[in-house]
N, C-alpha and C positions, 0 to 999 in steps of 0.2 A: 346448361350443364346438368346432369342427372349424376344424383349422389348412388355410389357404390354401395357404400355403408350407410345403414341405415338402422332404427331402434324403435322400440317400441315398450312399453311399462305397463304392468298388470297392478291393479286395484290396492294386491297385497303387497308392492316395490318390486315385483321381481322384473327384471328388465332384460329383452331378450338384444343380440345386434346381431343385426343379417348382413353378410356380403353377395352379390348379387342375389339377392332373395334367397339365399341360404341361410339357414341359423348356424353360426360359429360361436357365440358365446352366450351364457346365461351368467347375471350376476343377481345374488341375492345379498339379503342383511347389509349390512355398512356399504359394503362394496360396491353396492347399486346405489344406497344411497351420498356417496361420496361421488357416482359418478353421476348421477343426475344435478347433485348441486355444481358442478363443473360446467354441465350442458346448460345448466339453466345463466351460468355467470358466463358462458361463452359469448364474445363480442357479432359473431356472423354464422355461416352456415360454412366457409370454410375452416372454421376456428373449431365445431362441431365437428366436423367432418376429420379433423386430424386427433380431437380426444378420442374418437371411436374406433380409429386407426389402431393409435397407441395399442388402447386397449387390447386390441384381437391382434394385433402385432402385425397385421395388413398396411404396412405403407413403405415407401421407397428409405432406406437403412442410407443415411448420412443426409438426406433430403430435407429433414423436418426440423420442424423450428420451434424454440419453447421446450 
C-alpha cells in the first residue's frame, strides 16, 4: 500500500506534508514541533498516516479513529 500523505523536515524544524506529491501544508515553530513529537510516538505507518490527515484535513469525515 503506498502512502497519500506523506512529510518531510528541514534542518531548521520546518516540516513540509505532501498529498499526492503536492505540498498542502507547512508547519513551523511549536506546531511542527508538536507534530513531529506525535510522528515520532506514533505506534505504525497507519497511525502516521491518519496524524498527517488530521492535520491537512484530508481524510474520510466520521471514518477516523482517535
Amino acid at each position: 500500500m503506498t502512502s497519500t500523505i506523506s512529510c518531510s523536515s528541514t534542518k531548521n524544524g520546518i516540516v513540509f506534508i505532501n498529498y499526492f506529491h503536492k505540498q498542502v501544508k507547512i508547519l513551523k515553530g511549536k506546531e511542527a514541533e508538536q507534530f513531529l513529537k506525535k510522528m515520532e510516538a506514533a505506534a505504525d505507518e497507519k497511525a502516521k498516516q491518519l496524524i498527517m490527515a488530521k492535520i491537512t484535513g484530508n481524510f474520510k469525515r466520521g471514518n477516523e479513529k482517535g
